[in-house]
BAVEXMAR-629971 format. One line per field, with one value per residue: x, y, z of N, C-alpha, C, CB in turn; residue in three letters; residue number from 1. Coordinates in nm, 3 decimals, always signed. Glycine has a CB too. Example, Ala and Ser with C-alpha at 12.3 -4.5 7.8 and 13.67 -1.06 7.14 Angstrom:
n_x = [+1.319, +1.285];
n_y = [-0.569, -0.225];
n_z = [+0.780, +0.708];
ca_x = [+1.230, +1.367];
ca_y = [-0.450, -0.106];
ca_z = [+0.780, +0.714];
c_x = [+1.320, +1.290];
c_y = [-0.330, +0.003];
c_z = [+0.780, +0.787];
cb_x = [+1.131, +1.408];
cb_y = [-0.447, -0.060];
cb_z = [+0.905, +0.572];
r = [ALA, SER];
k = [1, 2];
//
This chain:
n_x = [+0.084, +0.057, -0.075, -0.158, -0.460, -0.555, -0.633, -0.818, -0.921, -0.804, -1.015, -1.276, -1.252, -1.197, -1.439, -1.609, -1.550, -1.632, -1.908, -1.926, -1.877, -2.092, -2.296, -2.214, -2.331, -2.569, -2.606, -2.619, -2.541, -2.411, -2.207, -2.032, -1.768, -1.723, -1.823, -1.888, -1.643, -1.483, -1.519, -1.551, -1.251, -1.101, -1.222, -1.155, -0.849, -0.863, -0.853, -0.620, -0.375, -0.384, -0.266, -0.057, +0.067, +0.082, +0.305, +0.539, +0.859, +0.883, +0.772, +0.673, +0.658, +0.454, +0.227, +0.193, +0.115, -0.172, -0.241, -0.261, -0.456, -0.664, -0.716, -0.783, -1.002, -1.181, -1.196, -1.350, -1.591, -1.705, -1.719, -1.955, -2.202, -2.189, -2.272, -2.541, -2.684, -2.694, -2.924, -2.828, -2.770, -2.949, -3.114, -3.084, -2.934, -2.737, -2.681, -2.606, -2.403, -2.243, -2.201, -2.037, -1.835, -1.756, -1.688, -1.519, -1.297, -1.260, -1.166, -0.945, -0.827, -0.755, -0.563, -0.345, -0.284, -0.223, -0.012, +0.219, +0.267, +0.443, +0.681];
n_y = [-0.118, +0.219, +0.459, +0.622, +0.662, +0.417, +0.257, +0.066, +0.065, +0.348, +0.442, +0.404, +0.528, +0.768, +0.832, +0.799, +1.031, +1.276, +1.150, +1.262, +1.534, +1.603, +1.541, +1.711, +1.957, +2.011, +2.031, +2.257, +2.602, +2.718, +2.519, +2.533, +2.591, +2.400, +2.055, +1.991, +2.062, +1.945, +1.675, +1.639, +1.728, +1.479, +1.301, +1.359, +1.305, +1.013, +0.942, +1.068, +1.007, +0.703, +0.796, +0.890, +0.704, +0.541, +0.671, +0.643, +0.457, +0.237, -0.043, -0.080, +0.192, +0.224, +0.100, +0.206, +0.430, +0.337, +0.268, +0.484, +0.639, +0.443, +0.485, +0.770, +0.712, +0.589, +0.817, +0.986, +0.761, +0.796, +1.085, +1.125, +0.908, +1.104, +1.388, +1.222, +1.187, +1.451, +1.505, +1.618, +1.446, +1.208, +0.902, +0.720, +0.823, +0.808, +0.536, +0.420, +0.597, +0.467, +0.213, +0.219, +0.301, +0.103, -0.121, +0.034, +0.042, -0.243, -0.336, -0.156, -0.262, -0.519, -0.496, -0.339, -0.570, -0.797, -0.643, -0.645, -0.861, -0.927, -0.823];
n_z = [+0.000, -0.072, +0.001, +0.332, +0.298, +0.201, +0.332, +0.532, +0.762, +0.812, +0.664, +0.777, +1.007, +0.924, +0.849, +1.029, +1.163, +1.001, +1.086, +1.327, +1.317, +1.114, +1.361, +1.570, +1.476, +1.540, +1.796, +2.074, +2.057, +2.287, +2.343, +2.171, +2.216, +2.397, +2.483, +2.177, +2.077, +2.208, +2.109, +1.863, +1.829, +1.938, +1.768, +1.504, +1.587, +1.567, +1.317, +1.220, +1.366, +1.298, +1.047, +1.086, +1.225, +1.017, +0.841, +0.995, +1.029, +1.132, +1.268, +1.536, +1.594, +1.430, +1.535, +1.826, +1.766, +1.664, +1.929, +2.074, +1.882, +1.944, +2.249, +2.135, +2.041, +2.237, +2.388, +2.234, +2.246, +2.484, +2.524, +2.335, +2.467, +2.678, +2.557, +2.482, +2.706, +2.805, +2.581, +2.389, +2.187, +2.041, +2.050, +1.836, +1.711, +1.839, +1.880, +1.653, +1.621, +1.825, +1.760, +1.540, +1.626, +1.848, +1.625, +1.493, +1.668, +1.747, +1.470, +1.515, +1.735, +1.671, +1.426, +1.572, +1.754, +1.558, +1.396, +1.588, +1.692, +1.471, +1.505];
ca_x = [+0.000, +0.112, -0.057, -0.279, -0.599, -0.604, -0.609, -0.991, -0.928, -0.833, -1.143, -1.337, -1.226, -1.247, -1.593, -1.665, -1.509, -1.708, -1.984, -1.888, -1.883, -2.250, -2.422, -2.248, -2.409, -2.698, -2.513, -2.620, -2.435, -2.340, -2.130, -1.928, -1.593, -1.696, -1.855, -1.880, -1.519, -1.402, -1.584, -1.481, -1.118, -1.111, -1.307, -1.075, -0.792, -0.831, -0.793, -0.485, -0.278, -0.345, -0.208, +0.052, +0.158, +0.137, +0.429, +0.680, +0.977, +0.869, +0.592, +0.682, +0.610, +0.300, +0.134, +0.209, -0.010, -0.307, -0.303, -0.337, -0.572, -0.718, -0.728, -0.905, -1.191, -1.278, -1.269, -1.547, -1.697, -1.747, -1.805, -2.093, -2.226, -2.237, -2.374, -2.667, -2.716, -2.767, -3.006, -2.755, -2.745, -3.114, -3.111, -3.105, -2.842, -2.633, -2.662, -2.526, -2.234, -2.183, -2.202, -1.975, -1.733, -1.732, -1.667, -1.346, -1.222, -1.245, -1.056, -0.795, -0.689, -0.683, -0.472, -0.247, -0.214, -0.132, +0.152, +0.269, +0.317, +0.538, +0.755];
ca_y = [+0.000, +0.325, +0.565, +0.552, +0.632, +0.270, +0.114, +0.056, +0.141, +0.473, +0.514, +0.384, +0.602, +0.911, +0.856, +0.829, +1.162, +1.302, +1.137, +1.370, +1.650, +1.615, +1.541, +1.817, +2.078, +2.037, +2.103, +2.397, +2.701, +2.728, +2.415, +2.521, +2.573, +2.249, +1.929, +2.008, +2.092, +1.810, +1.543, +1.689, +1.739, +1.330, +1.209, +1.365, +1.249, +0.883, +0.881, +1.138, +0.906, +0.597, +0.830, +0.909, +0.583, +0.449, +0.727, +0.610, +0.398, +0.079, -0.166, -0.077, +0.351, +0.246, -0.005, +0.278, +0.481, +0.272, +0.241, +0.663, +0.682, +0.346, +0.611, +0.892, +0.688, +0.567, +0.940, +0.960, +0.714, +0.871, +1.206, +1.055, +0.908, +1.221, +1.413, +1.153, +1.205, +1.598, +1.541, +1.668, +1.330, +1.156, +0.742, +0.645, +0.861, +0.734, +0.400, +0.455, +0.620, +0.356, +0.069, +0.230, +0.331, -0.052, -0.147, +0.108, -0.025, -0.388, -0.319, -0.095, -0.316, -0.680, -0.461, -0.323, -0.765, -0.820, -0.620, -0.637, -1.023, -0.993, -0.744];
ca_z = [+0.000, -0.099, +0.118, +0.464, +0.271, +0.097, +0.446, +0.541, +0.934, +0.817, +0.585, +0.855, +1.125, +0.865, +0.819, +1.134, +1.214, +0.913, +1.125, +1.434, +1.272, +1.124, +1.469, +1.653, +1.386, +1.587, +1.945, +2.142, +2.029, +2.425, +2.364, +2.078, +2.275, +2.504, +2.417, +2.028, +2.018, +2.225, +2.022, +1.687, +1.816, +1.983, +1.627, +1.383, +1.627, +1.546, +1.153, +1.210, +1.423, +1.227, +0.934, +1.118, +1.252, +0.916, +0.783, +1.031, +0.993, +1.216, +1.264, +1.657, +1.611, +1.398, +1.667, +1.901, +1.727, +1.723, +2.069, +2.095, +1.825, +2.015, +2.308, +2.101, +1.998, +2.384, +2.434, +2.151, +2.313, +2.654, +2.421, +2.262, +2.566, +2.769, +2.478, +2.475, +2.818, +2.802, +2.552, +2.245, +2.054, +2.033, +2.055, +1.730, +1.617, +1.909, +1.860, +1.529, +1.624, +1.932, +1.661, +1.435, +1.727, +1.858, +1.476, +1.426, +1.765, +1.708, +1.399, +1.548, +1.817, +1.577, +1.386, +1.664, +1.733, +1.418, +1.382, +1.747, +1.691, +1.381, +1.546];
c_x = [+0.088, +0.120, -0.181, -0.441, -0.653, -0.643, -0.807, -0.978, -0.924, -0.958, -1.269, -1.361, -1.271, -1.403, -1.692, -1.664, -1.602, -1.873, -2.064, -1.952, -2.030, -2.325, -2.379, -2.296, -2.494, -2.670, -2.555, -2.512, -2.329, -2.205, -2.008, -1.782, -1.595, -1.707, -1.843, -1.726, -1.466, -1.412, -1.547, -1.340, -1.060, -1.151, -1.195, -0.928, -0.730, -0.767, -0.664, -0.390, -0.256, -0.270, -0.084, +0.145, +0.238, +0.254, +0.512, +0.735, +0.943, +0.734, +0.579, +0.613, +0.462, +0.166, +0.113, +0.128, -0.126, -0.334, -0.350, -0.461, -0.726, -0.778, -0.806, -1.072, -1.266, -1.289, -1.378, -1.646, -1.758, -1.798, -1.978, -2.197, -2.258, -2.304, -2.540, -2.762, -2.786, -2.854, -2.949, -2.750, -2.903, -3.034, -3.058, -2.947, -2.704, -2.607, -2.622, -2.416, -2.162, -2.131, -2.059, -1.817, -1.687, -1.663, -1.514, -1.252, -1.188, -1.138, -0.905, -0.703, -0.700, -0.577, -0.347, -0.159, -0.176, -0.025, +0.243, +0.313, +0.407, +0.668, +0.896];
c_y = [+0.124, +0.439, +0.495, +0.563, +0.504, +0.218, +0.143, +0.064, +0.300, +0.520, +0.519, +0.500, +0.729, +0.923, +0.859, +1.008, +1.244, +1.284, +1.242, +1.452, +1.698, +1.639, +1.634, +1.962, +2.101, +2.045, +2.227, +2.449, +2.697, +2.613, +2.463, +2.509, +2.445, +2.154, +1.919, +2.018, +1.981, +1.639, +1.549, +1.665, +1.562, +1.309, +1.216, +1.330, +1.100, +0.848, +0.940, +1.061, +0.776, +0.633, +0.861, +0.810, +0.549, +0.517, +0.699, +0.474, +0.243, +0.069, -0.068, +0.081, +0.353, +0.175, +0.147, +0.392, +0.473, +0.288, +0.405, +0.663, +0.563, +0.470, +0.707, +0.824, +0.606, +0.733, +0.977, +0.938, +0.774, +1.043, +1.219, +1.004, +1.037, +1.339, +1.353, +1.175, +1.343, +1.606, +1.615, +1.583, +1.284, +0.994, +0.691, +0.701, +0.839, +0.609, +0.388, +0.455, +0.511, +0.268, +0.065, +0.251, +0.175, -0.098, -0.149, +0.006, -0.186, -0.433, -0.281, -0.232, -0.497, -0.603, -0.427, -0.496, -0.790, -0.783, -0.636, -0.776, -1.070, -0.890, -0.827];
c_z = [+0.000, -0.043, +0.244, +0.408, +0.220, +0.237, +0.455, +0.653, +0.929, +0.746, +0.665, +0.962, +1.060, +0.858, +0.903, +1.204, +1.127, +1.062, +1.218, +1.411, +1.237, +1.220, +1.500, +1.558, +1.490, +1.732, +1.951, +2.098, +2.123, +2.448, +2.244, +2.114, +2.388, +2.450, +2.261, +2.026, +2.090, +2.144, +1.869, +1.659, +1.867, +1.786, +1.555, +1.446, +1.563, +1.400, +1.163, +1.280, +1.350, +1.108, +0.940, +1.168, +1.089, +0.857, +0.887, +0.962, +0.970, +1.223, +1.422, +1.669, +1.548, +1.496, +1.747, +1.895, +1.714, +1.811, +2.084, +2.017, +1.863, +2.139, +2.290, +2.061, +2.143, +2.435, +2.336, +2.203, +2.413, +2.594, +2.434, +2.310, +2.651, +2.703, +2.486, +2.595, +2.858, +2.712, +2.382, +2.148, +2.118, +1.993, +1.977, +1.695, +1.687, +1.930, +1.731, +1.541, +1.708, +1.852, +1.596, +1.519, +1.788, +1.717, +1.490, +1.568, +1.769, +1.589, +1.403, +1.653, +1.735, +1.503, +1.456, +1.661, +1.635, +1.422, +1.508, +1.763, +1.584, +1.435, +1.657];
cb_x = [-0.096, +0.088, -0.106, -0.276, -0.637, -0.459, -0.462, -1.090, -0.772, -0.728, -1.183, -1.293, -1.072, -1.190, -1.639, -1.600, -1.345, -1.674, -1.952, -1.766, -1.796, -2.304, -2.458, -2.113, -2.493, -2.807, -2.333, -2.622, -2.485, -2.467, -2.220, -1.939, -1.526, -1.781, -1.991, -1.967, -1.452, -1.433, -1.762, -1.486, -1.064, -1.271, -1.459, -1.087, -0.848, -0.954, -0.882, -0.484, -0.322, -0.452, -0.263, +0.040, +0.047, +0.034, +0.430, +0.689, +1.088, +0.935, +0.608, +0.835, +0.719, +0.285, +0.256, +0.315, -0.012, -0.330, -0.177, -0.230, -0.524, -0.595, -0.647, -0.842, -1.217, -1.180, -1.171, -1.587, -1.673, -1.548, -1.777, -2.076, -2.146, -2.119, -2.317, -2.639, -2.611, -2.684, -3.061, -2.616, -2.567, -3.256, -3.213, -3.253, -2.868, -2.631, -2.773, -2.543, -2.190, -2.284, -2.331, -2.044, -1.801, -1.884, -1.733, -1.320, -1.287, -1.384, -1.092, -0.823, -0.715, -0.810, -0.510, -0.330, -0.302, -0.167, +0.180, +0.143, +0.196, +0.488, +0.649];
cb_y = [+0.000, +0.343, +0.759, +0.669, +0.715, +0.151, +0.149, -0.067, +0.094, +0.533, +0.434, +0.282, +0.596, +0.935, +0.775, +0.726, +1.199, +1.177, +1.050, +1.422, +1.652, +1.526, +1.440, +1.840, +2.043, +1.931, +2.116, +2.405, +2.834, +2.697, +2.261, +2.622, +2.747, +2.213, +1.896, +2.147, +2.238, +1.787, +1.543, +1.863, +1.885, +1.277, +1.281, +1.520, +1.262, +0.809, +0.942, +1.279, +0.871, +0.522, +0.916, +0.988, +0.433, +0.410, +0.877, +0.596, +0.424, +0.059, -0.455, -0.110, +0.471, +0.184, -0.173, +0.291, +0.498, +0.166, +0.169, +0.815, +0.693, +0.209, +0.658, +0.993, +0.539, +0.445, +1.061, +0.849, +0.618, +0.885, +1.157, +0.959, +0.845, +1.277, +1.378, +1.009, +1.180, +1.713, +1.612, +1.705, +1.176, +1.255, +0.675, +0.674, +1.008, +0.761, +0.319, +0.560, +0.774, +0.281, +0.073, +0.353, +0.442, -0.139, -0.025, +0.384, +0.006, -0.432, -0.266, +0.087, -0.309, -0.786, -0.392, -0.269, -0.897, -0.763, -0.472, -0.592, -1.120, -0.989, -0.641];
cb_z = [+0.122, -0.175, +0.048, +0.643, +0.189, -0.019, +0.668, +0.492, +1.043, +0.775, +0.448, +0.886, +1.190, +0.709, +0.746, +1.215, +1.199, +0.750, +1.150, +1.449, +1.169, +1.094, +1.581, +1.752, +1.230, +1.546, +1.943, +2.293, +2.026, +2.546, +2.345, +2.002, +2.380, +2.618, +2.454, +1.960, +2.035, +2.367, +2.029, +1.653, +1.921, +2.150, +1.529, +1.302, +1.713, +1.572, +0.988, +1.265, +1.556, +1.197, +0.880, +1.181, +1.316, +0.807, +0.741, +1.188, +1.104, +1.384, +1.287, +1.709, +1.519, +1.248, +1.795, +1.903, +1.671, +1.733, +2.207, +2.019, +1.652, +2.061, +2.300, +1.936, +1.817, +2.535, +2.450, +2.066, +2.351, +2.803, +2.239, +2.195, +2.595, +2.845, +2.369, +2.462, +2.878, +2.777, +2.674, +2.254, +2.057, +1.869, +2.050, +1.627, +1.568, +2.002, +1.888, +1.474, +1.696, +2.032, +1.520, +1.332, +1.852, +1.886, +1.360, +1.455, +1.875, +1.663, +1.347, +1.661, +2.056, +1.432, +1.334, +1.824, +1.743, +1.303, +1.335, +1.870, +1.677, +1.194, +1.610];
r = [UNK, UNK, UNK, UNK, UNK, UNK, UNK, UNK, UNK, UNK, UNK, UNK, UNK, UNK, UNK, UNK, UNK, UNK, UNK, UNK, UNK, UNK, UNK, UNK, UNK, UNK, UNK, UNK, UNK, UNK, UNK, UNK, UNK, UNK, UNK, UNK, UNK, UNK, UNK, UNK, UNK, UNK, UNK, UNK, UNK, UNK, UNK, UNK, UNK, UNK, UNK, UNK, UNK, UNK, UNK, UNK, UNK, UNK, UNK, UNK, UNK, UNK, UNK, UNK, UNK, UNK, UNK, UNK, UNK, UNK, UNK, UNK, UNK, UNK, UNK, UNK, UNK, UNK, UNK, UNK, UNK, UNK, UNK, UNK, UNK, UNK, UNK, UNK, UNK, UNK, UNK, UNK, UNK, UNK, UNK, UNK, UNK, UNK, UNK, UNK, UNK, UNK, UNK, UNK, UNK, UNK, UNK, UNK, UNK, UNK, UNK, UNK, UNK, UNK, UNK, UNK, UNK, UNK, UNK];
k = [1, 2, 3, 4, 5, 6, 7, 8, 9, 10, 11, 12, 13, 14, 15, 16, 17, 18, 19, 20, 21, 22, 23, 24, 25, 26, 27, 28, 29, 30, 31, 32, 33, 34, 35, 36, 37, 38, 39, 40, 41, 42, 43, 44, 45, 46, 47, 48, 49, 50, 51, 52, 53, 54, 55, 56, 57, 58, 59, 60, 61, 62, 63, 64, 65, 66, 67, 68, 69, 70, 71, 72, 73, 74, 75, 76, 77, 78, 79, 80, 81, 82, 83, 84, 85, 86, 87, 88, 89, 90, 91, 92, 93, 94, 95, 96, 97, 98, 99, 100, 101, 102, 103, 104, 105, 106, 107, 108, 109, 110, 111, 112, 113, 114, 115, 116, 117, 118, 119];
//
């Protein structure tokens, strides 16, 4: 593979972040410098680290990266979650993102094992 967009964890993760970005449109204004900006800045987190693992050297600096951008998408989670809770995300559209957030994560860390066992 040539670059990190071919990989399907990063297309995954981007589209999730994409996802982000949509629901908090509809975020209280009052939130723009809080919850909206922490959930936006966590989301688009995850694809940027896996993009960034994948330009280093070693298997060892790109694992290492998973695990952070592993990291940014349980802060999503808990995001996304406490959003739901105030009433900023509605059911449906959080069980969506939950799904899709379980998904990327399931992916990220078989991938992390993977490479972490040929290392």
């Amino acid at each position: 593979m040539s670059s990190h967009r071919e990989q399907f964890i990063w297309q995954r993760t981007a589209k999730l972040a994409v996802k982000c970005y949509e629901i908090t449109k509809k975020f209280s204004k009052e939130e723009l410098y809080g919850l909206t900006n922490q959930l936006r800045r966590a989301a688009v987190s995850v694809p940027a680290n896996i993009a960034e693992g994948y330009g280093r050297n070693t298997t060892t600096d790109y694992v290492r990266f998973l695990h952070i951008a592993e990291g940014s998408l349980r802060e999503v989670d808990t995001h996304v979650w406490i959003a739901t809770e105030l009433g900023y995300i509605n059911q449906q559209d959080s069980d969506v993102l939950c799904q899709e957030i379980d998904e990327c994560l399931r992916l990220l860390l078989s991938a992390a094992r993977k490479l972490a066992s040929r290392t």
